[in-house]
C-alpha positions in Angstrom: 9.3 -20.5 -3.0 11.3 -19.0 -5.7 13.0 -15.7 -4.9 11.8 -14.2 -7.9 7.9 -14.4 -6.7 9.1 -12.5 -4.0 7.1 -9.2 -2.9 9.1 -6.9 -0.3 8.3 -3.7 0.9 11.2 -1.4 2.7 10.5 0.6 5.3 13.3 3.0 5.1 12.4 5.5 7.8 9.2 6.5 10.5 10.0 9.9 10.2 7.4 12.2 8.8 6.5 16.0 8.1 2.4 14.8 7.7 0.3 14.4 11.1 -2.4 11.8 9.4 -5.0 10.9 11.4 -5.0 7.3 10.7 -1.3 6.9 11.3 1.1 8.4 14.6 4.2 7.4 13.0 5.1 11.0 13.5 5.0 10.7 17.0 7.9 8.0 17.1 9.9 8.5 14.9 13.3 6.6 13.9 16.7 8.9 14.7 18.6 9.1 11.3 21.5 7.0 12.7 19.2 4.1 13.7 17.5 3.9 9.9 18.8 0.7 7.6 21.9 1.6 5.5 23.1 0.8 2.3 24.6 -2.1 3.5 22.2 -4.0 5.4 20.2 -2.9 2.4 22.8 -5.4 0.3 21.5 -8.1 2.0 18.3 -8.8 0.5 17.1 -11.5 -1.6 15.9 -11.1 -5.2 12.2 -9.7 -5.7 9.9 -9.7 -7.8 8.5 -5.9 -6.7 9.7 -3.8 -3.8 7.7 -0.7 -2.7 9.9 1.6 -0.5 8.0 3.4 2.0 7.6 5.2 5.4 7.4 7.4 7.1 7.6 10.2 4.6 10.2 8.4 2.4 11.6 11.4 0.6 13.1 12.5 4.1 15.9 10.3 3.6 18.8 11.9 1.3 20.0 9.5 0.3 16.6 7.9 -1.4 18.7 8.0 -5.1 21.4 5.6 -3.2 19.0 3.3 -2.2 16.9 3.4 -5.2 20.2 2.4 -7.7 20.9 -0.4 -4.9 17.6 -1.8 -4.9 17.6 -1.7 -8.9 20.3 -4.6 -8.5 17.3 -6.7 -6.4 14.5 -5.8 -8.4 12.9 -4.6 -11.9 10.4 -2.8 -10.5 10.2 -0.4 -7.8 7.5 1.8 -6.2 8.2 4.6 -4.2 5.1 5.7 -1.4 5.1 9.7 -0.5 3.2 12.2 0.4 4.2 14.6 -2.6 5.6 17.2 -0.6 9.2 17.2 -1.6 8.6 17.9 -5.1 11.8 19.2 -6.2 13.3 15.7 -4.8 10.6 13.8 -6.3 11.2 15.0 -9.7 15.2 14.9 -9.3 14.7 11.2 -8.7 12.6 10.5 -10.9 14.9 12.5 -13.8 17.2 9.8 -12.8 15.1 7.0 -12.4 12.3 7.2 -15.6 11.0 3.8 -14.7 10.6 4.2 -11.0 6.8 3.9 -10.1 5.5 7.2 -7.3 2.7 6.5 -5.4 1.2 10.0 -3.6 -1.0 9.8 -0.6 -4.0 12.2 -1.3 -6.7 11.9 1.4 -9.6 13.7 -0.7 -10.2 17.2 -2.6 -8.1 20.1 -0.7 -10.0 21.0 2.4 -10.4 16.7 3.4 -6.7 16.2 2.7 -5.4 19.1 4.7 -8.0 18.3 7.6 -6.6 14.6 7.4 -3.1 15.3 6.6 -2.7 17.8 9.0 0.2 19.1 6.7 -0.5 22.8 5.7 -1.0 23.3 1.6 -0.5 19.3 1.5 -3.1 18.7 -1.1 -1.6 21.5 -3.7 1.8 20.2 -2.9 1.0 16.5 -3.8 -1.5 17.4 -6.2 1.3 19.8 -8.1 3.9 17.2 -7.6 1.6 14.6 -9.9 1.0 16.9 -12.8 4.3 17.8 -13.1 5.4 14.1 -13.2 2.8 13.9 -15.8 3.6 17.2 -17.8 7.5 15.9 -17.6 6.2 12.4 -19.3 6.7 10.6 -16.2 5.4 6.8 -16.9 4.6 5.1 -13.9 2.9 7.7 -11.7 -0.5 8.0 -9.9 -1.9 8.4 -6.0 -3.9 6.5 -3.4 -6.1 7.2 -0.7 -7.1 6.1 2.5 -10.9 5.8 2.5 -12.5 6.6 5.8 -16.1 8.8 7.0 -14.2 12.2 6.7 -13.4 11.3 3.0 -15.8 8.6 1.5 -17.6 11.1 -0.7 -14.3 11.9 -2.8 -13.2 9.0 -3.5 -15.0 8.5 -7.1 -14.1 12.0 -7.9 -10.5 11.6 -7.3 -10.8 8.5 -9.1 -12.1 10.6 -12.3 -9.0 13.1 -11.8 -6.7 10.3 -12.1 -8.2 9.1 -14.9 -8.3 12.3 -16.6 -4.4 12.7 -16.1 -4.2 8.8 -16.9 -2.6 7.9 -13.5 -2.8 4.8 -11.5 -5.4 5.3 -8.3 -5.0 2.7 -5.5 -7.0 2.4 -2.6 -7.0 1.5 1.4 -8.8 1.9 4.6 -8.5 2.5 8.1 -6.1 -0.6 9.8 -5.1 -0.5 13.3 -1.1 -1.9 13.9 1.9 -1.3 15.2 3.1 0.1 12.0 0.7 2.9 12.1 1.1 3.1 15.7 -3.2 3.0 16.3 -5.6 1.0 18.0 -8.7 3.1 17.8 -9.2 3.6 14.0 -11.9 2.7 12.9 -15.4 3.5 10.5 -17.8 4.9 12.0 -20.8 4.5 9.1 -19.7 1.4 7.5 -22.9 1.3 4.7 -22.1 4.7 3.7 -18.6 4.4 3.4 -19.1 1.0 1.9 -21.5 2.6 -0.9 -18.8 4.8 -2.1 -16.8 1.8 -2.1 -19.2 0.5 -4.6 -19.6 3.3 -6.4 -15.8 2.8 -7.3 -15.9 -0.7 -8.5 -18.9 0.1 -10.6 -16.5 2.4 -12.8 -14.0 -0.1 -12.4 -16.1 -2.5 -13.7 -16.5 -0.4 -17.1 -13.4 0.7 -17.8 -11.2 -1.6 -20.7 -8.9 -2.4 -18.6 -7.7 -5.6 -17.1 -5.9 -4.0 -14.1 -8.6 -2.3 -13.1 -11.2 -5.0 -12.9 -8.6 -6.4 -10.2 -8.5 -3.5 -8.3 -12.3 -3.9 -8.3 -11.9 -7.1 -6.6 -9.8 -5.5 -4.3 -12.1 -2.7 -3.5 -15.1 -5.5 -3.2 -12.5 -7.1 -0.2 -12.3 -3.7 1.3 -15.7 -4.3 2.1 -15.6 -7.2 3.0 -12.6 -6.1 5.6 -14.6 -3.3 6.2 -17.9 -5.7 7.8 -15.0 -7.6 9.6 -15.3 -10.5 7.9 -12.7 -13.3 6.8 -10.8 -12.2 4.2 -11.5 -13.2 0.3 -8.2 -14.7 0.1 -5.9 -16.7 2.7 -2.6 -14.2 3.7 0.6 -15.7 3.0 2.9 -12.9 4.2 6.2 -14.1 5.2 6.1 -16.5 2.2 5.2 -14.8 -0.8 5.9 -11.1 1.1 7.9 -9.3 3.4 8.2 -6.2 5.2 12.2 -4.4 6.4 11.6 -2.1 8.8 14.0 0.7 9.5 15.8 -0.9 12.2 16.6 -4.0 10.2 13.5 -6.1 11.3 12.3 -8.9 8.9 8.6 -9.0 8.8 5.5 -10.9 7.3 3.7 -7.7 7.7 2.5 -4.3 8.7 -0.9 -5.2 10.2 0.1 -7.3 13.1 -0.9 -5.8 16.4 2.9 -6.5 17.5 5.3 -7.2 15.1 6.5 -10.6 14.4 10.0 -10.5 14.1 11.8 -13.3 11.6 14.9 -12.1 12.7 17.5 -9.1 12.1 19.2 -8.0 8.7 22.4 -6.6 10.6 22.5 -9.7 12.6 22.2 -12.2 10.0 22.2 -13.3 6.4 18.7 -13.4 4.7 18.9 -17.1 4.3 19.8 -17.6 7.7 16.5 -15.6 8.5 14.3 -16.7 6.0 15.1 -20.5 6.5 15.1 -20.2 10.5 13.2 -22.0 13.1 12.4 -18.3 14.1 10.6 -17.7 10.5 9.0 -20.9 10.9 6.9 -20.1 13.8 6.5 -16.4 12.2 4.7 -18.0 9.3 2.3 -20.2 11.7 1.1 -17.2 13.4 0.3 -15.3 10.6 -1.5 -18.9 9.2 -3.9 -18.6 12.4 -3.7 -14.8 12.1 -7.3 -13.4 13.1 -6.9 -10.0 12.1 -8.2 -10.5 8.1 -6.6 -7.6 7.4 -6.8 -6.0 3.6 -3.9 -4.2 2.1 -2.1 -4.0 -1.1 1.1 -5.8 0.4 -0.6 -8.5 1.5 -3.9 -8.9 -1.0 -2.1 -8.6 -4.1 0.6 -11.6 -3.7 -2.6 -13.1 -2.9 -4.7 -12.8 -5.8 -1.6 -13.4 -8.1 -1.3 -16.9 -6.0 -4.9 -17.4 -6.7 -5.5 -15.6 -10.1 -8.5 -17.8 -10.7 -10.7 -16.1 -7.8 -10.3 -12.6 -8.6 -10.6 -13.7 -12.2 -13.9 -15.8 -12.0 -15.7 -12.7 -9.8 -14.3 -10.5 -12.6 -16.2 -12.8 -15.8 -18.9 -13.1 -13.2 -19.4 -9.3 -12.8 -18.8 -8.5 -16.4 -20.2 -11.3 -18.4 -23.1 -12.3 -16.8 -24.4 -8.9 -14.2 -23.7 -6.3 -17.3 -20.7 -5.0 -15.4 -22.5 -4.1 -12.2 -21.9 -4.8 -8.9 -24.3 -4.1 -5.6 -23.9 -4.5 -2.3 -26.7 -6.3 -1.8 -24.6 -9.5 -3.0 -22.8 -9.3 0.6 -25.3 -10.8 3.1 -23.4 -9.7 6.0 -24.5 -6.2 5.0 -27.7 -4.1 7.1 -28.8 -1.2 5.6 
């Protein structure tokens, strides 16, 4: 595959100032000393997209170094954080005005505190987004995490972005070793699902190309959500990667254990990438049973396979007057 399809995502640290409920990162985190350096960092391969993330990603001091490194690897960058270093936020993004920030918000202020468990969170991140927006900032929105404790915002932050014309990106609960959980999980799947298709409804209406993708997206949130197999086969390790902070090259972030490819201080990427080592990597994730859902691994997908998401999007808009139920899913009880 052509390095240039390439989607990585760097995980440049697992420390964090949030205690999420749906992630104990916080309770392992990496030692400052043991986090990927500039010059490991050297050693990737041409990308398409890279999102840097963590851990709380602003943490790390020297985000501006690894930022103007990456820029040699990639035209387009997107930075995941909670919001609450907004000062460094805005510093970096003064210096970078085509870096993409992506803020975690859980829900209105009382849901993303209770979630977050980081004191004033919401009014940090939330003040950290409109001064992005009131400073002209392009490439800027949030995303959230839907689970029981928050279903019920998730159309009204969606009208909030909208309102301050940001990007909104959505998830839901995974268990890995990334997040460092086996017990999330949804407890009232129709009801969380029903906000779900709330969401794609508006999607749905909008003008906007992107976001009648992301309603595909949402639609295989449910489809996650019900456990079944997933809209679109995963190629991670192919047409994706993950770095973690300890120089680990990795198809994912939703693998119960992580499948190692092989080590970025130990190795050139082409000796990793083109290993037996990769090789097997890439078979377990082809008989991968987990049919997990997230934006690292779904959207390589649905670029791969443009026609799916594309025909359910004519489907949806041309011939069900932009309206989706969840009555089409027949794995679905009420």
């Amino acid at each position: 595959m052509a390095k240039n399809n390439l989607h990585g995502s760097i995980i440049i640290t697992y420390r964090c100032n949030a205690h999420c409920n749906m992630c104990d990162c916080f309770k392992d985190p990496t030692r400052p000393e043991e986090e990927i350096d500039l010059a490991t960092l050297e050693k990737l391969p041409e990308m398409a997209f890279t999102n840097i993330t963590g851990g709380e990603t602003f943490i790390r001091k020297d985000i501006g170094d690894i930022v103007e490194l990456l820029y040699k690897k990639t035209p387009r960058i997107v930075i995941s954080t909670n919001g609450y270093f907004t000062d460094r936020i805005i510093e970096l993004c003064e210096r970078f005005p085509q870096i993409g920030i992506r803020i975690s918000i859980e829900g209105l202020e009382e849901t993303n505190n209770a979630i977050r468990g980081l004191p004033d969170g919401f009014n940090r991140g939330y003040g950290t987004l409109q001064k992005l927006v009131e400073m002209g900032h392009k490439d800027v929105g949030f995303g959230m995490t839907v689970q029981d404790m928050n279903c019920q915002d998730l159309v009204p932050l969606y009208h909030r972005a909208n309102d301050l014309n940001m990007e909104f990106a959505t998830a839901t609960l995974h268990n890995s070793f990334y997040f460092r959980k086996t017990d999330n999980k949804i407890d009232d799947k129709y009801k969380v699902s029903k906000a779900f298709e709330e969401l794609i409804n508006e999607l749905l209406k909008s003008k906007s190309p992107k976001k009648w993708g992301r309603a595909y997206f949402n639609h295989g949130l449910i489809n996650y959500i019900y456990d079944q197999p997933r809209l679109l086969p995963c190629e991670m390790g192919t047409n994706g990667f993950f770095l973690d902070p300890y120089g680990n090259v990795l198809p994912c972030n939703g693998s119960t254990e992580k499948m190692v490819m092989g080590n970025l201080h130990e190795n050139t990427w082409d000796e990793i990438w083109n290993s037996k080592q990769a090789a097997d990597v890439r078979n377990q994730v082809k008989h991968c049973e987990k049919n997990c859902w997230m934006i690292g691994s779904a959207s390589p997908a649905m670029k791969q396979r443009i026609w799916v998401p594309g025909w359910w999007v004519i489907k949806h808009k041309l011939f069900m007057g932009n309206r989706y139920s969840l009555d089409e899913n027949k794995f679905i009880e009420k």
